[in-house]
C-alpha positions in Angstrom: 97.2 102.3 100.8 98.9 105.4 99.6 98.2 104.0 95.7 93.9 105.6 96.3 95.3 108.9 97.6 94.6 111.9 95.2 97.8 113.6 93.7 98.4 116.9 95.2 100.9 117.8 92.2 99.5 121.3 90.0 100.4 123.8 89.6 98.6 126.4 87.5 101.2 129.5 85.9 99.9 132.2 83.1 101.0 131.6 79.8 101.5 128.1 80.6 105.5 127.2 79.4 106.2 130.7 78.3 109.6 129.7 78.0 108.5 126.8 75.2 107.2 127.8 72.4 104.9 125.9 69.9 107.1 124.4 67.8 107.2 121.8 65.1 108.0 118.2 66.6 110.4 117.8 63.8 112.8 120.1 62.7 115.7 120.1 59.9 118.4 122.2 59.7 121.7 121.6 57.4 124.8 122.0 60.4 127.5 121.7 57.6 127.2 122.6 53.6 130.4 119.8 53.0 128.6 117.4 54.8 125.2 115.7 54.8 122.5 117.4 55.7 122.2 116.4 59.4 117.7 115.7 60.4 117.9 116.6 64.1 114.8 115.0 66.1 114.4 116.6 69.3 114.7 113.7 71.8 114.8 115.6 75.1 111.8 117.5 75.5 107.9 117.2 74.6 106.7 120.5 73.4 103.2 121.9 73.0 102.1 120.5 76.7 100.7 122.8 79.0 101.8 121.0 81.9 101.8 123.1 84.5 97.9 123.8 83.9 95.6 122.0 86.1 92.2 122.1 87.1 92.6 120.4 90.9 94.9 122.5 92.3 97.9 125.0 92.2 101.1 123.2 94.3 102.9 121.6 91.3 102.4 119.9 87.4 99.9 118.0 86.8 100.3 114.6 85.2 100.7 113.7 81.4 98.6 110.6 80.9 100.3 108.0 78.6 97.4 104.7 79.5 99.4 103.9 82.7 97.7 104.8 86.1 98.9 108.4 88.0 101.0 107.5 91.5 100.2 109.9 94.7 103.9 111.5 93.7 102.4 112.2 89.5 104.7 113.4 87.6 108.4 112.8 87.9 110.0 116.1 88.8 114.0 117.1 88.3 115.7 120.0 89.5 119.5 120.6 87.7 119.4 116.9 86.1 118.0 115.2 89.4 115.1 113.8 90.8 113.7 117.0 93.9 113.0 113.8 96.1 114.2 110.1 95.8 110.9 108.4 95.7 107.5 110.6 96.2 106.5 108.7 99.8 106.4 109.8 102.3 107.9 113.1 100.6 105.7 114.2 97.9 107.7 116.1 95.2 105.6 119.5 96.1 106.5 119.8 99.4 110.0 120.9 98.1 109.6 122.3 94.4 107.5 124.8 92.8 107.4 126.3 89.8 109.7 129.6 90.9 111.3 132.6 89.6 114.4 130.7 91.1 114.5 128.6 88.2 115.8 129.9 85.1 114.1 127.2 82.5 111.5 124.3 82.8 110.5 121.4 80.3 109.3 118.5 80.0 111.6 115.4 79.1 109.9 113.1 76.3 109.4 108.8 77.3 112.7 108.5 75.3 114.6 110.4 77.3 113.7 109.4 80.9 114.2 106.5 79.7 117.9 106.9 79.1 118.9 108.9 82.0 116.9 107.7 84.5 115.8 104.4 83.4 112.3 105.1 84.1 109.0 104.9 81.9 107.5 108.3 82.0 107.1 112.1 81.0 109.6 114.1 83.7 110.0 117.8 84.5 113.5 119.0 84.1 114.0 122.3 85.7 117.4 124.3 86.1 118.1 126.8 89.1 118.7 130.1 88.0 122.6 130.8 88.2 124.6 134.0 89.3 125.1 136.8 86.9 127.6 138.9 85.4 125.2 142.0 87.0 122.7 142.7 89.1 119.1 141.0 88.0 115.7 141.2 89.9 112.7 138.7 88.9 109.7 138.6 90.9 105.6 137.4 91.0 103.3 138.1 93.0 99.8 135.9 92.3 96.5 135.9 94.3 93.0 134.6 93.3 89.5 135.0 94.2 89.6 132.4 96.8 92.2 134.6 99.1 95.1 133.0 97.2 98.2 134.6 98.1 102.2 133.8 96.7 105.1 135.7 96.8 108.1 134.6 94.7 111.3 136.5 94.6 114.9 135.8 93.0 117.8 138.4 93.0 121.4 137.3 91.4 124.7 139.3 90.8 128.4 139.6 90.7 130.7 139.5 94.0 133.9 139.8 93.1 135.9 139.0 89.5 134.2 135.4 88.5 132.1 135.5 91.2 128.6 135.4 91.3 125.8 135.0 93.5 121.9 133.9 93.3 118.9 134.4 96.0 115.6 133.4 96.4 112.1 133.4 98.4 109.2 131.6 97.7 105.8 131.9 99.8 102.6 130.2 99.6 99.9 130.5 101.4 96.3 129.6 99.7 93.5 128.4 101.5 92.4 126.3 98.3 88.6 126.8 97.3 86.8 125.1 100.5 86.6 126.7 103.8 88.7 124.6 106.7 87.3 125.7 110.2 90.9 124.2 111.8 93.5 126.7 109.9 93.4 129.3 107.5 95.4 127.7 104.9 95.3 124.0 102.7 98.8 124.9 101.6 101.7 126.6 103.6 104.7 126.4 101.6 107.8 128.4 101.8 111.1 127.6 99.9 113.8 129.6 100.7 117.5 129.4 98.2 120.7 130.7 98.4 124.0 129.8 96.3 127.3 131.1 94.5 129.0 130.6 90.9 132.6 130.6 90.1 133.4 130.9 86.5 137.2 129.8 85.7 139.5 132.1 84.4 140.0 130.3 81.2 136.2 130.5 79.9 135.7 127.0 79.7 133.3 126.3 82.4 131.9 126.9 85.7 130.7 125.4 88.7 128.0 126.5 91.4 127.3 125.7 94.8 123.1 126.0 96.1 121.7 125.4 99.1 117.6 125.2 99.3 115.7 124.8 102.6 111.8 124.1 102.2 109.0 124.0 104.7 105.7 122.7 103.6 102.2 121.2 104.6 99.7 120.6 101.9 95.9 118.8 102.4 93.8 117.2 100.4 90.2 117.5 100.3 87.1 115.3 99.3 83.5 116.0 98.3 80.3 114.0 99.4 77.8 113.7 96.3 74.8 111.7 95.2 75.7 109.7 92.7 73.4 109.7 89.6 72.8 107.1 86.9 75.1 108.4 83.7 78.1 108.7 86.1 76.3 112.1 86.5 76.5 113.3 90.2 74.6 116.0 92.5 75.3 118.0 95.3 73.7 116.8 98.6 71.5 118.8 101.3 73.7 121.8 100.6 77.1 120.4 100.5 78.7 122.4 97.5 81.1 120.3 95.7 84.9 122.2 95.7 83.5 125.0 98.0 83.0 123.4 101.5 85.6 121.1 103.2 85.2 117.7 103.9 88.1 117.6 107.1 86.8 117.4 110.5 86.0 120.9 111.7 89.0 120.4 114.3 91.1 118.5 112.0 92.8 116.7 115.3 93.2 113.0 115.1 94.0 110.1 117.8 97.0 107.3 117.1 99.0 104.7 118.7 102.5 104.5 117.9 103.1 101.2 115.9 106.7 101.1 116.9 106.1 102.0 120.8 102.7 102.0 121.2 102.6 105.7 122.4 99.0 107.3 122.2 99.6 110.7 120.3 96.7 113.4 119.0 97.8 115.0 115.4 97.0 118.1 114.2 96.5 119.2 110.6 96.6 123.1 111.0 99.8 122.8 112.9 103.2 121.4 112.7 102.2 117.7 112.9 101.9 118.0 108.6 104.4 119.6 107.6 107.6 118.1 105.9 111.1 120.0 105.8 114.5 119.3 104.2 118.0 120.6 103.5 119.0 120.3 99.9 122.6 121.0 99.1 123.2 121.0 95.1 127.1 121.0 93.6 127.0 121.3 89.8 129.0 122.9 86.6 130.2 122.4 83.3 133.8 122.3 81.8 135.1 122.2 78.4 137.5 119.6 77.9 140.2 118.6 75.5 139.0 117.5 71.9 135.9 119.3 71.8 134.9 117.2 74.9 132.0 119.1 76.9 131.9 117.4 80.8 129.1 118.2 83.0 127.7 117.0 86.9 125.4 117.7 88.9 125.3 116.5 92.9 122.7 116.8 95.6 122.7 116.0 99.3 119.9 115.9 101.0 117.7 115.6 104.2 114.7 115.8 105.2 112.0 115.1 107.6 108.8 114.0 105.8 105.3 114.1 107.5 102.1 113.3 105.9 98.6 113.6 107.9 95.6 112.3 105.6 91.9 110.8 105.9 90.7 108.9 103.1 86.7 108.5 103.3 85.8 104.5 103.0 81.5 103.9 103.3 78.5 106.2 103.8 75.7 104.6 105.8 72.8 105.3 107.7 72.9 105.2 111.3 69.4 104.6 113.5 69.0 105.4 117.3 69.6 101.8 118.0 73.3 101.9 116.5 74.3 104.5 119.2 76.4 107.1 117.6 76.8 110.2 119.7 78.7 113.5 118.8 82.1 113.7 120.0 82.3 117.3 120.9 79.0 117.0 122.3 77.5 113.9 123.8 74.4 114.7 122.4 72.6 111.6 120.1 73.1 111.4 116.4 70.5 109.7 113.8 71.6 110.1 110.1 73.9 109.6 107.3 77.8 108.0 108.3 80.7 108.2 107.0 83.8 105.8 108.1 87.0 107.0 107.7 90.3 106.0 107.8 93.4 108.1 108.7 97.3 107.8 108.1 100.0 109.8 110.3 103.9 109.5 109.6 105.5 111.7 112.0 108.6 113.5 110.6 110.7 110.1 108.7 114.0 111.2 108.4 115.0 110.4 105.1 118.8 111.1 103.4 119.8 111.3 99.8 122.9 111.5 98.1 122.9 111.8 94.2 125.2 112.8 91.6 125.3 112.7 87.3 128.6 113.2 85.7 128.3 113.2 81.8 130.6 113.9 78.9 129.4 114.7 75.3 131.1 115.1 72.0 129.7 116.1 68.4 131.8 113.7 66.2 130.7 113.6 61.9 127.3 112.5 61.9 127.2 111.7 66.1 126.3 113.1 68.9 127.9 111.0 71.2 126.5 111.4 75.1 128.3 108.8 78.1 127.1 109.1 81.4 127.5 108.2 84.5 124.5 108.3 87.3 124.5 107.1 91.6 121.6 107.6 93.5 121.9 106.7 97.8 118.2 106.9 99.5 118.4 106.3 103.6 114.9 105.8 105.2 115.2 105.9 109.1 112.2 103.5 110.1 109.3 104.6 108.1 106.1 104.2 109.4 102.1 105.2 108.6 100.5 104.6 112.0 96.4 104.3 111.6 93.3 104.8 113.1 89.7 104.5 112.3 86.7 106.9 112.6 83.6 108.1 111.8 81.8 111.5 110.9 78.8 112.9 110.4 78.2 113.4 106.3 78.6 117.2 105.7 80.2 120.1 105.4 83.3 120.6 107.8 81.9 116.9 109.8 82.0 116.7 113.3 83.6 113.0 114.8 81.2 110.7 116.6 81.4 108.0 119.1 79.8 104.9 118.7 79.4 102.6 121.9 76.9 99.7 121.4 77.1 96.4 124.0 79.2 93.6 122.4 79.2 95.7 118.8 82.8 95.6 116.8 82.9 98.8 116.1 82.9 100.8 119.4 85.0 103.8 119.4 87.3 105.5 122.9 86.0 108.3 124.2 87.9 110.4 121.0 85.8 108.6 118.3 88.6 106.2 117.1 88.7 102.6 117.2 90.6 99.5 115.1 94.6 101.6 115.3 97.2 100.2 113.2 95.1 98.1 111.2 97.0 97.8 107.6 99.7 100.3 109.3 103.1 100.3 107.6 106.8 99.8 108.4 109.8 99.5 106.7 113.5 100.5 107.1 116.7 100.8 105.4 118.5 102.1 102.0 118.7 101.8 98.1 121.1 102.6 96.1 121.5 103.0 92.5 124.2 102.9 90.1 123.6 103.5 86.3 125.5 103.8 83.4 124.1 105.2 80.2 125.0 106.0 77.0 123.3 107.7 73.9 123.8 109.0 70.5 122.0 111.1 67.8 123.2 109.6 64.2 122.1 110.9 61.2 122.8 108.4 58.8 122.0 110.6 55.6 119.3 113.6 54.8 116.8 111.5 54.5 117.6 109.1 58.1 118.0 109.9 61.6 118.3 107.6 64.5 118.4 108.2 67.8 119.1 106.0 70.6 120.7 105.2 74.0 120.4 102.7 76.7 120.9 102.1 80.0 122.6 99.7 82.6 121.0 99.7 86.3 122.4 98.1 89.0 120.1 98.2 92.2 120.5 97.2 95.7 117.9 97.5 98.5 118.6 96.3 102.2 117.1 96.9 105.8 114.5 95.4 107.8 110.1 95.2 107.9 107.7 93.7 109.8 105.4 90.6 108.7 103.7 90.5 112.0 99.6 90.9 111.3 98.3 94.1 111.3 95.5 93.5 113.8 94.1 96.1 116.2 96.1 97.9 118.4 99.6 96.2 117.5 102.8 97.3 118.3 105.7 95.7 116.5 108.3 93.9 118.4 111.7 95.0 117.4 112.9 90.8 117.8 110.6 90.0 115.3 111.9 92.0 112.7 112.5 90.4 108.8 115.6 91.5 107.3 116.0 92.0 103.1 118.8 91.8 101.1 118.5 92.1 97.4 120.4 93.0 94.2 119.4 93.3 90.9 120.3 94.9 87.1 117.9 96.4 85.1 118.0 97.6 81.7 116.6 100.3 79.9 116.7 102.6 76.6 114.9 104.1 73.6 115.4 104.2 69.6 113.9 106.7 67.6 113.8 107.1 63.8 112.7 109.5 61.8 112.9 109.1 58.1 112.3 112.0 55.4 109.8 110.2 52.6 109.5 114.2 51.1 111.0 117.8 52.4 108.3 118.0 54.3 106.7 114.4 55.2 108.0 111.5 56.6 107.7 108.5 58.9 108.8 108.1 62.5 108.9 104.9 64.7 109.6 104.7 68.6 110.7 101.6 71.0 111.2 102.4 74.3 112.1 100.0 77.3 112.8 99.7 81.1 112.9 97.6 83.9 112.5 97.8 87.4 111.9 94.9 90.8 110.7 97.5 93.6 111.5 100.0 96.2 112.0 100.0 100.0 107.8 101.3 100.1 107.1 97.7 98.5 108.1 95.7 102.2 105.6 98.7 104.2 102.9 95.9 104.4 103.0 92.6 106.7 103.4 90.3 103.3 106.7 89.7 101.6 106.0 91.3 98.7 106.5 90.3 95.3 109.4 91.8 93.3 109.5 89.8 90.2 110.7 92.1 87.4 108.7 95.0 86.2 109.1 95.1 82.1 107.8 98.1 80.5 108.0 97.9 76.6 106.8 101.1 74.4 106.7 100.6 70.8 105.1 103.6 68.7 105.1 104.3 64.8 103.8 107.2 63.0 103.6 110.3 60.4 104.8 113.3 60.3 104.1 116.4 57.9 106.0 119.7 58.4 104.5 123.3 56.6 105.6 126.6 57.9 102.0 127.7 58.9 101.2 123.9 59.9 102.5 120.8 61.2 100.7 117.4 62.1 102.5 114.5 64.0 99.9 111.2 64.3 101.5 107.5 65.8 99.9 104.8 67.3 101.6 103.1 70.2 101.7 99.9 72.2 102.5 99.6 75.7 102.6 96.9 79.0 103.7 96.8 82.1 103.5 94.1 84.8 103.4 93.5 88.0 101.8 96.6 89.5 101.3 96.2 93.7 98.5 98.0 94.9 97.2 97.5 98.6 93.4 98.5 98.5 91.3 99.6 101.3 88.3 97.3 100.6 85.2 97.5 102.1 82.6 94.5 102.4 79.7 95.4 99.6 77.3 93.4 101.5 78.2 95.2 105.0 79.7 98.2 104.8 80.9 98.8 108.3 83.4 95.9 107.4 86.7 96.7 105.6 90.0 95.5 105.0 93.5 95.5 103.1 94.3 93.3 100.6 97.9 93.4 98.9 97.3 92.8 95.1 99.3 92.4 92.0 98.3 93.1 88.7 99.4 94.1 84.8 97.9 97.0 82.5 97.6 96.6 78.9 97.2 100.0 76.9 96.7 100.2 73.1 96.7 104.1 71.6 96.9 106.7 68.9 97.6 110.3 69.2 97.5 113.1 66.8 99.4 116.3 67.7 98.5 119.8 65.3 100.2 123.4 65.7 99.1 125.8 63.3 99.8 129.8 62.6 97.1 130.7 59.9 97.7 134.3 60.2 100.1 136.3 62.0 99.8 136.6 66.0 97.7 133.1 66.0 98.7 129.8 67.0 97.1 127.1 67.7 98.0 123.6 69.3 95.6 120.3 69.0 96.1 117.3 70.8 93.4 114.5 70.4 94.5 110.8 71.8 92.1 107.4 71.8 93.5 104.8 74.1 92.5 101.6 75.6 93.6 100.7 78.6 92.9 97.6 80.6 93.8 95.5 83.6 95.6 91.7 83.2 96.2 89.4 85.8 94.4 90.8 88.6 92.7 88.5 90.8 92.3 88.2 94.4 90.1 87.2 97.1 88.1 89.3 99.6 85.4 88.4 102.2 85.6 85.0 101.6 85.0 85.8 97.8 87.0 85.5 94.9 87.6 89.3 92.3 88.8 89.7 89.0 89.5 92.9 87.2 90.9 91.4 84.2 89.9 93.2 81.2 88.7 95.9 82.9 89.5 99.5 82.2 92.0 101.3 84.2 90.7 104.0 87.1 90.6 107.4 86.3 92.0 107.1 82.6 89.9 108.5 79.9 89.7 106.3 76.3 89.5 109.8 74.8 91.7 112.8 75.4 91.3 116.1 73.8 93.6 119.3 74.3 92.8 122.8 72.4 95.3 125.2 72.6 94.3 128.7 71.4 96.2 131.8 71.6 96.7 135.3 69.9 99.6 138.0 70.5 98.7 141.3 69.3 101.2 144.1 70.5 102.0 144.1 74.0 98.5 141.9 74.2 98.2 137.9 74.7 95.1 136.2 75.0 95.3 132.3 75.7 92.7 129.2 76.7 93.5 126.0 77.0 90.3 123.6 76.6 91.0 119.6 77.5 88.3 117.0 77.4 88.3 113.8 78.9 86.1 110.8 77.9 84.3 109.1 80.5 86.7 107.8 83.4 85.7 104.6 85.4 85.6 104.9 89.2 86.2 101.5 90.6 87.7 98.5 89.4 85.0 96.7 88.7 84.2 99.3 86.1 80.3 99.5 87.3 80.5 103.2 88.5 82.3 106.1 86.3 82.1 109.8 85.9 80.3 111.0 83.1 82.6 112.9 80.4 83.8 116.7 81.1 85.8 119.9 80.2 88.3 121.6 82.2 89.0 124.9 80.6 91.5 128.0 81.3 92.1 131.4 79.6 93.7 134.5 80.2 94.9 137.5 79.6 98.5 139.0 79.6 99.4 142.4 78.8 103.4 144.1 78.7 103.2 147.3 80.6 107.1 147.7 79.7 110.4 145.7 80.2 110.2 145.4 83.7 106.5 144.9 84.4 103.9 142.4 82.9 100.8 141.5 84.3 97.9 138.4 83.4 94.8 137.7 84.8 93.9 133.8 84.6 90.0 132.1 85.0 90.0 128.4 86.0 87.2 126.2 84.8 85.8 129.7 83.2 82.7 127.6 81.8 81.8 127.1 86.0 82.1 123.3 85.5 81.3 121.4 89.0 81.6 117.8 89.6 83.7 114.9 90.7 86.7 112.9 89.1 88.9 110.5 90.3 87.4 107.2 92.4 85.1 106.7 94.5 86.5 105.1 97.7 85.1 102.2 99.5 83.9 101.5 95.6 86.6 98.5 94.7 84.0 95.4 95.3 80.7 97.2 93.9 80.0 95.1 90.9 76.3 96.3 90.0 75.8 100.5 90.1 71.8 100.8 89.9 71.5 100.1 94.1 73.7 103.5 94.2 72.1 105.2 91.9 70.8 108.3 94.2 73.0 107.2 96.8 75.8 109.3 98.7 79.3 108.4 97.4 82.5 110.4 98.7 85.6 111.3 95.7 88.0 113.9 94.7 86.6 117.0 92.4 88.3 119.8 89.7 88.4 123.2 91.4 85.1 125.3 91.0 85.7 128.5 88.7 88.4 130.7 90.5 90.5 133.8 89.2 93.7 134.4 89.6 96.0 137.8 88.9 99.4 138.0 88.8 102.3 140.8 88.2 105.2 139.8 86.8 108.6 142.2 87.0 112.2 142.4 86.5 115.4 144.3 87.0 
């Protein structure tokens, strides 16, 4: 269910990686005249991407697409060398990080890489707390946009004694988004709060730090109703203005039965029914060891109590006097347009997580030798996603109606909901992790670098689901419990080459791999589920051509993975007041070539290009639905362009920076099927910053400056449609890139 649920993970900042700058993707350096000439490739972290620029929202990065599809969690964020949360449901990674004056650095960690710490396929955010000082420092922001946007973020760090240092930190967030809720004055309420001490030994050879972070947080998403047009192009409906009005119930209060004790419950999103907390307890340092040994660790303890409150929009239709809807609120009849909806509620899942990285690194001749050592503990306490059905009325801030026809199936209570706990979810228990890994950057002579690493996962997951059937109104029974008991190891690891045809030219080639079987989330359905082995190969091979006012990397790339599980909420094409869940597994193919260009042509200009054509498509997915028979294979994946495009201007003159960022994507197919996509579009941002002097700076930022409008994403209630021209001019419900908003920020330090 979760899989169809927009990513709430952007975050939008001002010069976009400020820290980073545009660098060349290769660079060569002689470490030792006696010696050869040692090629270093940079196999940590991807530069020239504006991550943290997105056009949806501004509560965390948005994702880097590499042909696979984006997960409710996107991108995989790390604070100090660790994941912020264990797995991104039911705690989404936002809910407890932000980009923050509290950190002192933040990149992005290339495939490679991931690959051989975590043992994961995909681009990751590293970020690293800021640390105590040596003397007093101040850094502050304060950001607000046109929309009544308003953050605070404040970090202060010091000395308290001889070798003792401290570091503090506030973080408030409080933006009410672009739509207008009627419910609560805010979408997002986030406020992260940090506190922790550094102790640097005597001896100068290292230092270790002890941080505490505590993080309150509710975040909703929003949909927009449209009438879909042939071209993928859409319009706005009978006044409805797409990212401007909200698409929540105007009292954002929902009914639900308990699945576990059957206990009737109201939820409310403006109040504390949505919002997640945890305690995060980090313990970290470095020491320098004998024999030029460097050791360093990171570990994190955590708990928290996650919470997530969402609607997802399934069918529009039109209702006639005879079908008996009534308003809610009101009593009064109701003749029009409908819109069935389904909502989730997880109510505070405690969740515990102990992890810890110890690694030791040595620079020996030609080597760069890296051993590590990684254990990550996840406790769920008896997860569940209770669910209920309604409907509303089709416009801006809907009101719920009640539907009450003789002998109909889809009769409402007296609230407006009807069919609870259909597809609801349980599962409970732990994973744990233990990984070994082990890398090494070798140059082999001036001309030959390799790079490479790999490592050895050993995962266990126990605890206990329910296969009982998901049918209205069911409570589990805790004697009918399924218990789970696996083990597996999994391996993973990257090589990279880089070979120097010319001073300036050369070839490159890529092979990354990694495995994985599943998580506690795959048992949250009523099927065993299947946890054959996920293999995820990445091979790439490319060019590369160095100048000092120009540099081009271009590589093609081949990638696969397997056995995806998706469970869809599928409505009935032929009736649309029927729906169900269907658990599904399926493979993705993607085929692509990517072309990266930085150029300085004159002083005070830079510019980054990024331009990649990709293929990607389904394999093996078939199942059956309303007595029919599906198949997506060959199919193009949802929401994943064939052509991406990135243009990255800026120019520094003085204490002056002007910057955009332009990024096209190709047309993006909406359902499965592949009958309804969006049309191509732009998502553009540009600003201004200017130095005022070494303690204040301030920018001013436009979001989707060209006004672009319009709907991305899927369509929901979409997956069975396998002919678009009966919807042409019809109303369809999906997510939508934020409408053109500015934002100002001042910047200072002490």
């Amino acid at each position: 269910m979760k899989r169809i649920i927009i990513s709430a993970i952007c975050m939008t900042i001002f010069p976009a990686f400020e820290g980073f700058s545009q660098e060349e993707k290769i660079s060569r350096k002689a470490t030792d005249t006696t010696k050869t000439k040692i090629l270093e490739t940079d196999t940590k972290e991807e530069k020239n991407r504006n991550v943290m620029l997105n056009a949806a929202n501004n509560t965390g990065p948005r994702d880097v697409n590499i042909g696979l599809p984006t997960t409710v969690g996107g991108i995989t964020i790390q604070e100090n060398d660790l994941p912020v949360v264990y797995y991104f449901w039911p705690e989404l990674p936002n809910r407890t990080w932000r980009q923050s004056k509290s950190l002192g650095r933040t990149g992005l960690l290339k495939i490679g890489e991931a690959a051989i710490t975590t043992g994961d396929l995909g681009f990751t955010v590293n970020s690293y707390t800021r640390l105590g000082t040596d003397k007093l420092e101040i850094n502050g922001n304060f950001s607000g946009s046109s929309f009544g946007w308003m953050k605070g973020d404040l970090n202060g760090t010091g000395p308290l004694s001889k070798g003792w240092s401290y570091t503090m930190g506030a973080y408030a967030n409080f933006d009410p988004n672009s739509f207008d809720l009627k419910f609560a004055n805010y979408s997002d309420r986030t406020q992260i709060y940090r506190a922790g001490i550094t102790k640097k030994f005597n001896n100068g050879k290292g230092e270790i730090s002890f941080l505490y972070k505590y993080a309150n947080s509710a975040s909703l998403s929003n949909y927009a109703v449209f009438e879909y047009k042939e071209g993928g192009k859409v319009e706005e409906y009978n006044g409805f203005r797409i990212g401007r009005d909200s698409y929540i119930v105007n009292d954002g209060t929902f009914m639900f039965k308990d699945i576990l004790t059957g206990q009737s419950k109201k939820a409310d999103m403006g109040g504390s029914d949505a919002v997640s907390t945890s305690h995060t307890f980090d313990l970290l340092g470095n020491y320098d060891l004998a024999n030029d040994w460097k050791f360093n660790f990171s570990t994190r303890f955590r708990y928290a109590k996650a919470s997530q409150l969402v609607t997802i929009p399934l069918s529009i239709f039109e209702a006639t006097a005879a079908d008996n809807f009534t308003y809610q609120a009101t009593g009064q009849p109701y003749v029009g347009n409908v819109n069935s909806m389904l909502a989730m509620y997880t109510d505070g899942t405690p969740t515990t997580t102990f992890l810890s990285r110890f690694e030791i690194k040595k620079n020996v001749d030609n080597h760069k030798w890296r051993f590590g050592l990684m254990e990550y503990y996840y406790n769920v306490d008896e997860f569940t996603s209770s669910r209920s059905f309604f409907n509303q009325t089709v416009s801006a801030n809907p009101d719920k109606l009640v539907r009450n026809t003789p002998g109909g199936k889809a009769n409402t209570d007296a609230s407006g909901f009807y069919n609870y706990n259909v597809g609801g979810e349980y599962h409970n228990g732990f994973e744990n992790k233990l990984s070994a890994y082990f890398s090494d950057n070798w140059t082999i002579s001036d001309r030959l670098t390799v790079a490479y690493g790999v490592n050895l996962r050993y995962h266990k997951l126990k605890g206990d689901y329910y296969q009982t059937p998901r049918t209205p109104n069911v409570v589990f029974d805790p004697s009918q419990k399924t218990y789970f008991d696996n083990n597996w190891f999994h391996l993973g690891g990257s090589i990279n080459a880089v070979y120097k045809v010319i001073k300036s030219a050369g070839i490159l080639a890529d092979f990354t791999y990694t495995e994985k079987n599943g998580q506690l989330e795959s048992y949250s359905g009523a099927a065993e589920p299947n946890l054959a082995k996920t293999k995820s190969p990445l091979g790439a091979f490319g060019v590369y051509f160095n100048q000092e006012k120009f540099s081009i990397v271009s590589q093609a790339t081949y990638l696969t993975r397997n056995n995806y599980q998706a469970r869809l909420n599928l409505v009935n094409p032929t009736n649309s007041s029927q729906s169900e869940v269907a658990t599904v597994f399926y493979d993705i193919q993607t085929l692509g070539w990517t072309t990266d260009i930085v150029a300085t042509p004159f002083e005070g200009f830079n510019l980054h290009y990024l331009i990649t054509f990709q293929d990607p498509v389904y394999k093996n997915y078939n199942f059956s639905a309303f007595g029919n028979n599906y198949s997506y294979n060959d199919k193009n994946v949802l929401e994943i362009s064939k052509v991406l495009m990135e243009i990255d201007p800026s120019y520094t003159y003085k204490d002056f920076k002007l910057w955009a960022s332009f990024r096209y994507f190709s047309k993006q197919y909406a359902n499965q099927t592949n009958a309804l996509y969006f049309a191509p579009r732009w998502e553009t941002f540009g600003g201004v910053n200017y130095k005022i002097n070494n303690h204040f700076d301030i920018g001013l930022t436009a979001v989707n400056f060209l006004n672009q409008t319009g709907a991305k994403g899927t369509i929901n209630g979409a997956e069975l449609i396998t002919d678009a021209s009966p919807y042409y001019d019809k109303l369809l419900v999906g997510s939508y890139i934020r409408p053109f908003t500015l934002e100002a920020s001042l910047n200072f330090r002490f």
